[in-house]
Residue frames as a rotation matrix with the C-alpha (Angstrom) as fourth column:
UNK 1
0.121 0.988 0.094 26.06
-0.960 0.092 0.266 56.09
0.254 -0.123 0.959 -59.63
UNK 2
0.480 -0.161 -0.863 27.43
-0.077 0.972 -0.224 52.39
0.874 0.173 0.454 -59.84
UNK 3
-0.227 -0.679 0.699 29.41
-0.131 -0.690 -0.712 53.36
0.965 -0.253 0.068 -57.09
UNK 4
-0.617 0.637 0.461 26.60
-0.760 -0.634 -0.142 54.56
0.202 -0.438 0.876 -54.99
UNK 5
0.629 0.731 -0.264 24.43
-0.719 0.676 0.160 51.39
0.296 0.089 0.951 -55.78
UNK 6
-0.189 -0.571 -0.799 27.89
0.211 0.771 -0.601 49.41
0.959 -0.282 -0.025 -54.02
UNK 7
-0.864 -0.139 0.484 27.94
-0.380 -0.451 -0.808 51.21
0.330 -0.882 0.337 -51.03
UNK 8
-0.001 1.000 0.026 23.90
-0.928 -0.011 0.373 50.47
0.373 -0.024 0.928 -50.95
UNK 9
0.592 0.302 -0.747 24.61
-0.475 0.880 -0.021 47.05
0.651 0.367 0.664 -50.99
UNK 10
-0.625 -0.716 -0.310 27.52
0.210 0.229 -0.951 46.76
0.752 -0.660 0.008 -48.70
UNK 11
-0.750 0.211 0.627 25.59
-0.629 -0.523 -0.575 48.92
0.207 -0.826 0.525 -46.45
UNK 12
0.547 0.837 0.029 22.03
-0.771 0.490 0.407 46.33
0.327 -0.245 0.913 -46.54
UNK 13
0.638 -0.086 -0.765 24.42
0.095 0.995 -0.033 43.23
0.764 -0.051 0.643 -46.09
UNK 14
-0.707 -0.632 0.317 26.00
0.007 -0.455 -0.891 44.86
0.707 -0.628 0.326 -43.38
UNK 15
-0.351 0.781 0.516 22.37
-0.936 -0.310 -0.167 45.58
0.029 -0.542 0.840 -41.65
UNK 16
0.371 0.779 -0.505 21.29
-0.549 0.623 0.557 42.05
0.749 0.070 0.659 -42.89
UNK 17
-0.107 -0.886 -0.451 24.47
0.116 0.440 -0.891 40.33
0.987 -0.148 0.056 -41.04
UNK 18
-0.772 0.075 0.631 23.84
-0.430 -0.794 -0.431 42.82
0.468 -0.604 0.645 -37.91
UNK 19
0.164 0.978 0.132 20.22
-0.981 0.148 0.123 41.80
0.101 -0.150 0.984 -37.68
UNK 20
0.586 0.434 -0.685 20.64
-0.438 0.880 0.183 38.25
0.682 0.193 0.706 -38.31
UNK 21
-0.517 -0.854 -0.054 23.50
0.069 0.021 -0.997 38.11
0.853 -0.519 0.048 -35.54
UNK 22
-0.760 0.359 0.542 20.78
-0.639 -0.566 -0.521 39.69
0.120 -0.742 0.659 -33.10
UNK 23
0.313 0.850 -0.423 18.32
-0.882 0.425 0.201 37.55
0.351 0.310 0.884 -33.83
UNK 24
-0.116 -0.518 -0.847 20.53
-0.063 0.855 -0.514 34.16
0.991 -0.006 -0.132 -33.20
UNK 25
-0.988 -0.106 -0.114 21.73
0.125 -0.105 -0.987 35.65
0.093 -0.989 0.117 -29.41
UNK 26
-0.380 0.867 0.323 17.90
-0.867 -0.455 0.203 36.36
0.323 -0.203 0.924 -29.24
UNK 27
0.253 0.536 -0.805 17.06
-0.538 0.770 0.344 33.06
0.804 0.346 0.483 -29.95
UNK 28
-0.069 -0.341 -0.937 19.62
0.307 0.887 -0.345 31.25
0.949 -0.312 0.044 -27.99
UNK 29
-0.885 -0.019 0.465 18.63
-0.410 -0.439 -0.800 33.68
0.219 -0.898 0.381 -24.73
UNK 30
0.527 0.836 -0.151 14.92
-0.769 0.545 0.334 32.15
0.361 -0.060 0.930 -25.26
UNK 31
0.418 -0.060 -0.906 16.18
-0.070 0.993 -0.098 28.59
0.906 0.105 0.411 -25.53
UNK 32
-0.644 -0.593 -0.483 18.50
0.305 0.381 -0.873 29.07
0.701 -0.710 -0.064 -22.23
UNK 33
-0.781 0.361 0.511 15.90
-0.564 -0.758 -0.327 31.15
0.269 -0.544 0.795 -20.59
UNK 34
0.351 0.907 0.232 13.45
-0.855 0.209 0.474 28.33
0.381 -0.365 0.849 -20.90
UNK 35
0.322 -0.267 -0.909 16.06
-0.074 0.950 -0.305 25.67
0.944 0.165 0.286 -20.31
UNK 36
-0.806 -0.473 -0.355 16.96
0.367 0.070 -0.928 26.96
0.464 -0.878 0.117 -16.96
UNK 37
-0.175 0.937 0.301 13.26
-0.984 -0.158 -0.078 27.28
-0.026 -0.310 0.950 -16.26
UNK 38
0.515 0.395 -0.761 12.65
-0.588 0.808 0.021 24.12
0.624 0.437 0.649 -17.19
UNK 39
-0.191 -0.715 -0.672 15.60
0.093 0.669 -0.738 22.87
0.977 -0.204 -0.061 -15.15
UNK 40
-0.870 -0.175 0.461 15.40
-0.336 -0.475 -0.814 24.95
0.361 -0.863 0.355 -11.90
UNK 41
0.175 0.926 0.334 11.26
-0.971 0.105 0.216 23.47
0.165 -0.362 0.918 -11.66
UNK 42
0.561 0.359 -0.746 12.41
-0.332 0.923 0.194 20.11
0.759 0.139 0.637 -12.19
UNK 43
-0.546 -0.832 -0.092 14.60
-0.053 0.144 -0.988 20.27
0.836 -0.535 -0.123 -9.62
UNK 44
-0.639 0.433 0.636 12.28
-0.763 -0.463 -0.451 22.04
0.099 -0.773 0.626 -7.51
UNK 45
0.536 0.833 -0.138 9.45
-0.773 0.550 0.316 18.92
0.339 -0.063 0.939 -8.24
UNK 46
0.210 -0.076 -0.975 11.89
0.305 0.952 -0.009 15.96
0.929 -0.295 0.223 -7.77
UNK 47
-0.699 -0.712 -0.068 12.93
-0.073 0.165 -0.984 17.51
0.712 -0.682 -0.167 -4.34
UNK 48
-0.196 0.979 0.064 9.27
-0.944 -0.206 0.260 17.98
0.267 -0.010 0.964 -3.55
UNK 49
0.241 0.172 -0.955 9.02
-0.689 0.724 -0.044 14.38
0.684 0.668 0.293 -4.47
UNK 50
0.034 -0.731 -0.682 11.73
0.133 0.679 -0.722 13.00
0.991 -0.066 0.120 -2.45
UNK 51
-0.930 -0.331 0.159 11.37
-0.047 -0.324 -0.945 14.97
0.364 -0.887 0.286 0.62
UNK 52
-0.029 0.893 0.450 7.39
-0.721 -0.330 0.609 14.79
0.692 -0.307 0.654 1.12
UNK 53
-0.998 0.044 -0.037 5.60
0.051 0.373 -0.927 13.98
-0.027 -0.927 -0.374 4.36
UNK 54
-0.179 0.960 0.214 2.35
-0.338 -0.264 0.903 12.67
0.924 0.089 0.371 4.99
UNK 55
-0.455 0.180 0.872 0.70
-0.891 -0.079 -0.448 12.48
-0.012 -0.980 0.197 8.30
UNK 56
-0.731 -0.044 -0.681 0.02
-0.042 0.999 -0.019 8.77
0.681 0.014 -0.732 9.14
UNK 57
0.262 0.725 -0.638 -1.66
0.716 0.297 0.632 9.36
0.647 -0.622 -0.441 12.77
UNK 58
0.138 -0.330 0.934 -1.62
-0.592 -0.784 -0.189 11.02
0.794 -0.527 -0.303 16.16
UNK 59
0.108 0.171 -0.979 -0.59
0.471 0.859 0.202 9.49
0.876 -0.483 0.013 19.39
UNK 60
0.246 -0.356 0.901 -1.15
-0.615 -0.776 -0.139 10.32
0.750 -0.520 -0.410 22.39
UNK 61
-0.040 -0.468 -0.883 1.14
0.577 0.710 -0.403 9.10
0.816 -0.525 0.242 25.61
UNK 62
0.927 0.289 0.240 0.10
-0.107 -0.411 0.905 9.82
0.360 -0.865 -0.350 29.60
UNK 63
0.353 -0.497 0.793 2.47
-0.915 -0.358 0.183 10.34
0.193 -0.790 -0.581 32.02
UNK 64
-0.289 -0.536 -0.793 4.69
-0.355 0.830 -0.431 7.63
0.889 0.157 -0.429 33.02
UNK 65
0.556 0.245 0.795 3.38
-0.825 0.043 0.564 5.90
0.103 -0.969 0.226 36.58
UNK 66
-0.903 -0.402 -0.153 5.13
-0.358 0.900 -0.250 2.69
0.238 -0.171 -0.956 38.09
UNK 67
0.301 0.834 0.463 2.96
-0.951 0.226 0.210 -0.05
0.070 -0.504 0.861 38.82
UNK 68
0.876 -0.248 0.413 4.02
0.005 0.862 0.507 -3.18
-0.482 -0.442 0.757 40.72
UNK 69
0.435 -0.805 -0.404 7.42
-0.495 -0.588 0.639 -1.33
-0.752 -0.078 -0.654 40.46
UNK 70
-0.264 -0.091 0.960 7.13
0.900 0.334 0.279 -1.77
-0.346 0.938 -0.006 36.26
UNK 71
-0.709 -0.043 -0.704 7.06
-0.175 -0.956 0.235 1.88
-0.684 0.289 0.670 34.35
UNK 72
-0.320 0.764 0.560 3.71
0.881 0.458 -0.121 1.83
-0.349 0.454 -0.820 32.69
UNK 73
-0.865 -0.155 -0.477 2.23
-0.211 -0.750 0.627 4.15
-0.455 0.643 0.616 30.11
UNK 74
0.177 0.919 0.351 -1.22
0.548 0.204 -0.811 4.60
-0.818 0.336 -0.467 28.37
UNK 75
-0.822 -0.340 -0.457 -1.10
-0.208 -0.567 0.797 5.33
-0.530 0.751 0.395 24.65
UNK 76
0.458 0.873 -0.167 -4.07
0.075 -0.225 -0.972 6.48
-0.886 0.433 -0.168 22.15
UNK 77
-0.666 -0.549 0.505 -3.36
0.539 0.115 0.835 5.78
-0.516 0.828 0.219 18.67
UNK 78
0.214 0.598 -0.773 -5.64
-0.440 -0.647 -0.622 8.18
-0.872 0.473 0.125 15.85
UNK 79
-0.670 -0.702 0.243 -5.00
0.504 -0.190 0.843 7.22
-0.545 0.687 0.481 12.25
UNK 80
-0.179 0.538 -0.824 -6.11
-0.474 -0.781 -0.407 9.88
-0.862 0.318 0.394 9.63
UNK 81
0.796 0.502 0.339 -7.95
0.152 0.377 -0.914 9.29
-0.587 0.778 0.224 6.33
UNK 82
-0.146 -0.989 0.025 -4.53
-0.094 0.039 0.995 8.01
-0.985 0.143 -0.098 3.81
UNK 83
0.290 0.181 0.940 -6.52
0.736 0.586 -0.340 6.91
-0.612 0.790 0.036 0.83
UNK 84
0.982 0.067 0.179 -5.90
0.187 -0.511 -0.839 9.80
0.035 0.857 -0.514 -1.11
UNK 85
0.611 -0.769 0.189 -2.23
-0.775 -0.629 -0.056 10.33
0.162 -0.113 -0.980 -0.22
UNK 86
-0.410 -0.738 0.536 -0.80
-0.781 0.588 0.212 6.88
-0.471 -0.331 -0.817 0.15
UNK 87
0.082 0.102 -0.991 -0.90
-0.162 0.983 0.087 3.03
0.983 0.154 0.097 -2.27
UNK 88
-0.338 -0.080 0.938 -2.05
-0.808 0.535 -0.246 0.58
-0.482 -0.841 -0.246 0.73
UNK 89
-0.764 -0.148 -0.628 -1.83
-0.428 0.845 0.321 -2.83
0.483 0.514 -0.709 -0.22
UNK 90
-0.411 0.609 -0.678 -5.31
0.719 0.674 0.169 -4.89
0.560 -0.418 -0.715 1.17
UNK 91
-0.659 0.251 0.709 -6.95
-0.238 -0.964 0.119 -1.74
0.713 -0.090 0.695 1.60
UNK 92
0.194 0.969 -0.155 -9.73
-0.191 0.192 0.963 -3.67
0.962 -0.157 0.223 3.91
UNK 93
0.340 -0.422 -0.840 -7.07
0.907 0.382 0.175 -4.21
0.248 -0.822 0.513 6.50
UNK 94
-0.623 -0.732 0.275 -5.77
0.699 -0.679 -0.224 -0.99
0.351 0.053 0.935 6.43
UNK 95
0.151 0.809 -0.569 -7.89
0.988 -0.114 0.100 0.94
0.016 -0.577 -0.816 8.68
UNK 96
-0.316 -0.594 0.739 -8.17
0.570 -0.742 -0.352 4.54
0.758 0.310 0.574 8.15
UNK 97
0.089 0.539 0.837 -10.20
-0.465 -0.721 0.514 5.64
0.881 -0.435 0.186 10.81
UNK 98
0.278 -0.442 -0.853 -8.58
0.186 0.896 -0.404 3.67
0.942 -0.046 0.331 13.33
UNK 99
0.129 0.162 0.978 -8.76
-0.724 -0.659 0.204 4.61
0.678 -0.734 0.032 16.94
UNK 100
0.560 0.296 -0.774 -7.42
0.300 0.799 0.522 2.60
0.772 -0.524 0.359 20.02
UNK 101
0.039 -0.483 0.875 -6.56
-0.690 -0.646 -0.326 3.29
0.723 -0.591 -0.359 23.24
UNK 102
0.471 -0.374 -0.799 -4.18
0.128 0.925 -0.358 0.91
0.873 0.066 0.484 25.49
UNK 103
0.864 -0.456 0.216 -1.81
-0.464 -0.551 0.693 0.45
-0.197 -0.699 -0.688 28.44
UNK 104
0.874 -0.246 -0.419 1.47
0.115 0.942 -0.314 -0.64
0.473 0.227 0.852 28.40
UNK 105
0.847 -0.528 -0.060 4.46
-0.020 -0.145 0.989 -1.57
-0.531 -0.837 -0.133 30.35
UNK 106
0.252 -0.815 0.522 7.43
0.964 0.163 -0.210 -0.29
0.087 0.556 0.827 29.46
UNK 107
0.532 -0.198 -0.823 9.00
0.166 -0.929 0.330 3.46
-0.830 -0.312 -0.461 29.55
UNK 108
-0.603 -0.410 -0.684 9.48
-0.492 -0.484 0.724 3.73
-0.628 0.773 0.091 25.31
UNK 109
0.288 0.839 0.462 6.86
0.017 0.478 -0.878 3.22
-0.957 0.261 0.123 22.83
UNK 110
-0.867 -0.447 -0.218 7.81
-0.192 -0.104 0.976 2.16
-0.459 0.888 0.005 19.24
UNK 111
0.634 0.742 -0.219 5.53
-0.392 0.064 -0.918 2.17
-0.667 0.667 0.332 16.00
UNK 112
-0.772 -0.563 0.295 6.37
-0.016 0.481 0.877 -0.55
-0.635 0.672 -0.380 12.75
UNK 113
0.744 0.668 0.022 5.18
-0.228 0.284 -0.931 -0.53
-0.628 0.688 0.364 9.38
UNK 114
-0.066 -0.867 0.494 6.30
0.286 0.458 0.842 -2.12
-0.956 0.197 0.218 6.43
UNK 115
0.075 0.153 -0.985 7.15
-0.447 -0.878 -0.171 -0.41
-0.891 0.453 0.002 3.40
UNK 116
0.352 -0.563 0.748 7.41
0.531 0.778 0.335 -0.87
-0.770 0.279 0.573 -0.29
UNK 117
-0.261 -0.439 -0.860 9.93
-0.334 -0.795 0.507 1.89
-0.906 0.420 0.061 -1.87
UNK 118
0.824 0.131 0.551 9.34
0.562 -0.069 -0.824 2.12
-0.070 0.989 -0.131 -6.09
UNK 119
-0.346 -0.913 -0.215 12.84
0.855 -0.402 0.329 2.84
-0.386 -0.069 0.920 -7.85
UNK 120
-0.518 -0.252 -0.818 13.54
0.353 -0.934 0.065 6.26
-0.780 -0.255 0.572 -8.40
UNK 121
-0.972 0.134 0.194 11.56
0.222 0.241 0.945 6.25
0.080 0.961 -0.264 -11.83
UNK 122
-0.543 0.824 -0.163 8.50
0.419 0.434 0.798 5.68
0.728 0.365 -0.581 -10.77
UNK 123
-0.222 0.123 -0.967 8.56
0.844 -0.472 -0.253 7.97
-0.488 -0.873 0.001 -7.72
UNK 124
-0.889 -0.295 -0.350 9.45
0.007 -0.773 0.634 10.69
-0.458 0.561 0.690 -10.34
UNK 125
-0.854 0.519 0.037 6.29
-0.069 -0.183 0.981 9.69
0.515 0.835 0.193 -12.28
UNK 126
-0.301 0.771 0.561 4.01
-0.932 -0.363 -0.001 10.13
0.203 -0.523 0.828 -9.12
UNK 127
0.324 0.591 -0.739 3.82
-0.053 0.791 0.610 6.55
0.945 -0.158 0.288 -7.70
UNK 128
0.175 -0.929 0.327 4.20
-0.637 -0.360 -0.681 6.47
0.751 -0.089 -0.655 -4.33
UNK 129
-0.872 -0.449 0.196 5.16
-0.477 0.690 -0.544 4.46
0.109 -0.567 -0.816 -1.47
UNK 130
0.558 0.753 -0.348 2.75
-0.331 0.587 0.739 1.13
0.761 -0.297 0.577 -0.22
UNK 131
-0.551 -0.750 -0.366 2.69
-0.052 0.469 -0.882 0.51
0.833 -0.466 -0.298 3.08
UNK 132
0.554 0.831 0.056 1.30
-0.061 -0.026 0.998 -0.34
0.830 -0.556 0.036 6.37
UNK 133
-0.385 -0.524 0.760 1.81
-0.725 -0.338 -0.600 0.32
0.571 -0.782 -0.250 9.76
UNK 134
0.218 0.367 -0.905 1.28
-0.388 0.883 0.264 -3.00
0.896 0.293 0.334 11.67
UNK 135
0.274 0.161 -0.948 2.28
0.799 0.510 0.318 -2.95
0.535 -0.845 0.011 15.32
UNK 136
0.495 0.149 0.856 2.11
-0.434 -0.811 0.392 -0.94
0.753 -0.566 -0.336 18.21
UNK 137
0.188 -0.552 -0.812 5.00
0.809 0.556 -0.191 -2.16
0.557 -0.621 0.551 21.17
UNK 138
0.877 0.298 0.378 6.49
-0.243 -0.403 0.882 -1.34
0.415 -0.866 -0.281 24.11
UNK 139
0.233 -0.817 -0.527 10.28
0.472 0.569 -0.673 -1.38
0.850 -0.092 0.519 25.37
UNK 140
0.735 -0.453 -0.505 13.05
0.667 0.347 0.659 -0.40
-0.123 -0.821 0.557 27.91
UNK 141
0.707 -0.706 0.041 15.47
-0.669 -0.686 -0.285 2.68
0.230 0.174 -0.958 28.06
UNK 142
-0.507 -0.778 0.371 17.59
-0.862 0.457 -0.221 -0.21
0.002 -0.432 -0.902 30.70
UNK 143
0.592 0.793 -0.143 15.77
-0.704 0.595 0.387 -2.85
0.392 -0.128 0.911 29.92
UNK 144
-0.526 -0.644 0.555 16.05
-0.822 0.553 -0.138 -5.61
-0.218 -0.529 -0.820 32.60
UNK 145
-0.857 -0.163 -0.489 15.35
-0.456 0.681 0.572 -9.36
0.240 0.713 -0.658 31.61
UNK 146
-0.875 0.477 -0.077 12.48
0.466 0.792 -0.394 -9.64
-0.127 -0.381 -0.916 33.59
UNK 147
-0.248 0.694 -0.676 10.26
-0.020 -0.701 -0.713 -7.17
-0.969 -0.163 0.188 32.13
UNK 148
-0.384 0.526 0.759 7.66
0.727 0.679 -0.103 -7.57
-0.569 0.512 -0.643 30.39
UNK 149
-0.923 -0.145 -0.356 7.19
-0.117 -0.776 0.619 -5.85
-0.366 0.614 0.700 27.54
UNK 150
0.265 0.846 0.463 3.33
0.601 0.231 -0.765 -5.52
-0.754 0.481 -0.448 24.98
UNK 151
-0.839 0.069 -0.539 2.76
-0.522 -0.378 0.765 -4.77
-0.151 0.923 0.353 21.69
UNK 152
0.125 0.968 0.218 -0.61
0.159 0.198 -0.967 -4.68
-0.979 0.155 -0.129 19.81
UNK 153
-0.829 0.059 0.556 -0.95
0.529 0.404 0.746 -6.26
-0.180 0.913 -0.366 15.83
UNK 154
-0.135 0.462 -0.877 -2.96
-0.340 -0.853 -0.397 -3.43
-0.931 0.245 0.272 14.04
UNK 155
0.178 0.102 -0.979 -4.20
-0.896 -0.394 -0.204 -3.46
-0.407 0.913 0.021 10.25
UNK 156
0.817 0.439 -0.374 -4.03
-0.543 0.804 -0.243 -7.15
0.194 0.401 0.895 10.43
UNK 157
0.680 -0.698 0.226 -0.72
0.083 0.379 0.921 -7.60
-0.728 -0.608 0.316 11.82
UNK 158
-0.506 -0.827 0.243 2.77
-0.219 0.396 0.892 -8.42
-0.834 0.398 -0.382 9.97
UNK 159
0.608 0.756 -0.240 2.26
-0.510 0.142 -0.848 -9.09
-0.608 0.639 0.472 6.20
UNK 160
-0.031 -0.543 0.839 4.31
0.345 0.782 0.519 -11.72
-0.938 0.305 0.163 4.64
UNK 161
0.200 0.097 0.975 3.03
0.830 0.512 -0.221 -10.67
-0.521 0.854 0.022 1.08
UNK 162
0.795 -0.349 -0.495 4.61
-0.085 -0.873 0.479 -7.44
-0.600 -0.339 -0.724 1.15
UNK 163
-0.088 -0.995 -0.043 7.77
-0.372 -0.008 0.928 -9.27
-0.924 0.098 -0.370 0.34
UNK 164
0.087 0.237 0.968 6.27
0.626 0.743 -0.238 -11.18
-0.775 0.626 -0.084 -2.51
UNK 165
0.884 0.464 -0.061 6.57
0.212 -0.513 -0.832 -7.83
-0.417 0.723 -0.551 -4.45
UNK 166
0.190 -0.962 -0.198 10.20
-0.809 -0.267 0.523 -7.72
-0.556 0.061 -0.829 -3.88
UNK 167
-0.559 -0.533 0.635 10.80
-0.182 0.826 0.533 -11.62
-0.809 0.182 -0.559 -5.19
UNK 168
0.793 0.510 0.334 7.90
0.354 0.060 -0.933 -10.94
-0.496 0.858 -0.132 -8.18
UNK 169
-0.469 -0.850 0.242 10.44
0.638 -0.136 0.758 -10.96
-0.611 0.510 0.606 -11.34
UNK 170
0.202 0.914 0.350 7.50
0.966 -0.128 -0.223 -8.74
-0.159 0.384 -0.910 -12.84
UNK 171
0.975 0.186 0.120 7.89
0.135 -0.929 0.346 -6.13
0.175 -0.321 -0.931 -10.80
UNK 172
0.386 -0.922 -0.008 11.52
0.917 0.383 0.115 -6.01
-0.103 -0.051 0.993 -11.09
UNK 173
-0.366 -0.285 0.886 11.57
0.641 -0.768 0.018 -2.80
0.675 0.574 0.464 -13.17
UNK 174
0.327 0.804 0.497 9.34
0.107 -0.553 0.826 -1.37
0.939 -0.217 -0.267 -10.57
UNK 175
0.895 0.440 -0.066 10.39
0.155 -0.169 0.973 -2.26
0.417 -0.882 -0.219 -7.18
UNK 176
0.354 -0.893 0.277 13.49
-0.744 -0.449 -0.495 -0.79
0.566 -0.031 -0.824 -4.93
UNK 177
-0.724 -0.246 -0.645 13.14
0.103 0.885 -0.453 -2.62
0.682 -0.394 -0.616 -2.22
UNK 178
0.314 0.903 0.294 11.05
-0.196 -0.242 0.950 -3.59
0.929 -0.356 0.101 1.05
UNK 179
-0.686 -0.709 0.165 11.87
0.074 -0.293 -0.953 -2.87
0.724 -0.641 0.254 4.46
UNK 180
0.064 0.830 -0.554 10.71
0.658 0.383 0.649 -2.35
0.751 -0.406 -0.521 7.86
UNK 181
-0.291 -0.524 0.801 10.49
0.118 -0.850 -0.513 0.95
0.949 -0.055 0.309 9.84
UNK 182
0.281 0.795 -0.538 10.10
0.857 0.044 0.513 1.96
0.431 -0.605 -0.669 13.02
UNK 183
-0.345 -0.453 0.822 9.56
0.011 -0.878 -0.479 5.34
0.939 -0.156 0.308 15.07
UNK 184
0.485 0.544 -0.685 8.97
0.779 0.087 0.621 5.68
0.398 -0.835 -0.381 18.71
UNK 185
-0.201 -0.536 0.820 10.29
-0.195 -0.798 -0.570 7.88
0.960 -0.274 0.056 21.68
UNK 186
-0.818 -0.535 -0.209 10.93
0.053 0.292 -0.955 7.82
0.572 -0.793 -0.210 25.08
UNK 187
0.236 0.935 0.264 7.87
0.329 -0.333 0.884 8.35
0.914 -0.122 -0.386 27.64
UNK 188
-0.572 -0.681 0.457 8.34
0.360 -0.709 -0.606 10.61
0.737 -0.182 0.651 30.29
UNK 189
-0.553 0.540 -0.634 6.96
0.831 0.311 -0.461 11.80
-0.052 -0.782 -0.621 33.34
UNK 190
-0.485 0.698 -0.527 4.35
-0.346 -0.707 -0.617 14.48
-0.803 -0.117 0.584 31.56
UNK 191
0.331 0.626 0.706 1.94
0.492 0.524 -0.695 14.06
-0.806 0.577 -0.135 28.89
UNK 192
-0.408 -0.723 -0.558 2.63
-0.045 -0.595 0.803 14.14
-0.912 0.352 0.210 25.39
UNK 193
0.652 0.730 0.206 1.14
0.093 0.193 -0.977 14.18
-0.753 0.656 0.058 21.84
UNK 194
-0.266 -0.963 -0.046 2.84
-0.106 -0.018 0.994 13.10
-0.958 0.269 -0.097 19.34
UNK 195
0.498 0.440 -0.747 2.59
-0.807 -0.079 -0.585 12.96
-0.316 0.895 0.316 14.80
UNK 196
-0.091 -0.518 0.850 3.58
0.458 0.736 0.498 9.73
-0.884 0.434 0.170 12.97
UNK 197
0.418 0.101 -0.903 4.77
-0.672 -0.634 -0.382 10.71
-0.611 0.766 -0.197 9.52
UNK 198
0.312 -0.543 0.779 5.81
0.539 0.777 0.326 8.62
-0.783 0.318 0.535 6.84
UNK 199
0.211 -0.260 -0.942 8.30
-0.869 -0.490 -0.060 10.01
-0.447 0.832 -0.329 4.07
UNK 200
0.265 0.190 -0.945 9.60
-0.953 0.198 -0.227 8.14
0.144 0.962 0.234 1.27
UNK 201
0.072 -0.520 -0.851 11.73
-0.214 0.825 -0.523 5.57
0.974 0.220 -0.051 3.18
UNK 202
-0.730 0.063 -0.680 10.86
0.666 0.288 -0.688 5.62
0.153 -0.956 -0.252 7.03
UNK 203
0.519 0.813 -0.263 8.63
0.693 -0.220 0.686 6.32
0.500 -0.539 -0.678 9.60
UNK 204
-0.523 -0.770 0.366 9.14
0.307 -0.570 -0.762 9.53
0.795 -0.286 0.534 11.29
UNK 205
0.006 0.509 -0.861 7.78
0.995 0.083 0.057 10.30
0.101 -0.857 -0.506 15.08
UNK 206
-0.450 -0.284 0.847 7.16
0.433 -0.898 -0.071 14.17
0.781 0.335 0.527 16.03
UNK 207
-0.670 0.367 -0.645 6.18
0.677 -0.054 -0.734 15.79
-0.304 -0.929 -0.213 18.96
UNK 208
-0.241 0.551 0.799 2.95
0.415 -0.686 0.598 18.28
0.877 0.476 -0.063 18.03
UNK 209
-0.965 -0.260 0.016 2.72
0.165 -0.659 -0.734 21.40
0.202 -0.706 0.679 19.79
């Protein structure tokens, strides 16, 4: 009987041992299962992060013509409503509903805004770029020294106080740096419509079908 009542006992602490073995690898499959959930989204948000694009404007560019044997070009600028998708510094200059339409001489048309990046921290925690787009120009593929080139001063033009966030020791923890982008593209002898995009660190030009 005494025997009988060992075996019993071997045999539960055998089953408890068993069980409590199963239970562990249970556990630690949860814990990796949510840790490589947990990992594989954050990945999936900071690249999200880093790689978005937000439409800035539309532009459109006519046909190239010569005139008084100078390559001239009409361009229509559009910008779209940013407030909800972009920090703009002097929001009262920053025209969202902006609309002008221009000529200029020249056969390549460039857009410039200036940016201010937030370090990598604070991108992560959903702050994102400030910036403005601030001049519309005009260049040369061969440009020859006597041609005359235009550019039009948008959203108040150049801002100076842009940089003042970079040289605030405040904002030290905060800012990456500030910079100045530009996108443009050749003009050509059909019409074209182009997308201004801005991602985290430049201005990006697109042709739109």
């Amino acid at each position: 009987m005494q025997q009988q009542t060992g075996k019993n006992k071997n045999f539960s602490l055998k089953n408890r041992l068993i069980f409590g073995t199963l239970f562990i690898i249970l556990i630690l499959f949860i814990i990796l299962t949510f840790s490589l959930f947990f990992m594989i989204n954050a990945w999936l948000y900071t690249y999200q992060v880093f790689t978005q694009e937000t439409e800035l404007a539309e532009i459109e560019i006519s046909e190239r013509v010569i005139k008084d044997g100078i390559p001239t070009f009409h361009l229509k600028y559009t910008s779209k409503n940013l407030a909800k998708n972009y920090i703009f510094y002097k929001t009262e200059v920053n025209d969202n509903n902006l609309s002008l339409s221009s000529e200029f001489r020249g056969d390549k048309f460039m857009i410039e805004a200036i940016f201010v990046k937030w370090k990598d921290i604070c991108v992560m925690l959903g702050l994102k770029p400030m910036l403005k787009v601030y001049r519309i120009q005009s260049d040369y593929i061969k440009k020859d020294k006597n041609y005359p080139n235009d550019y039009i001063d948008i959203n108040g033009g150049f801002d100076k106080t842009f940089y003042d966030f970079y040289e605030n020791k405040y904002l030290d923890s905060c800012v990456d740096t500030v910079f100045i982008s530009g996108a443009g593209n050749q003009v050509i002898n059909e019409k074209r419509k182009y997308v201004l995009i801005a991602t985290e660190d430049a201005l990006v030009i697109r042709k739109k079908d």
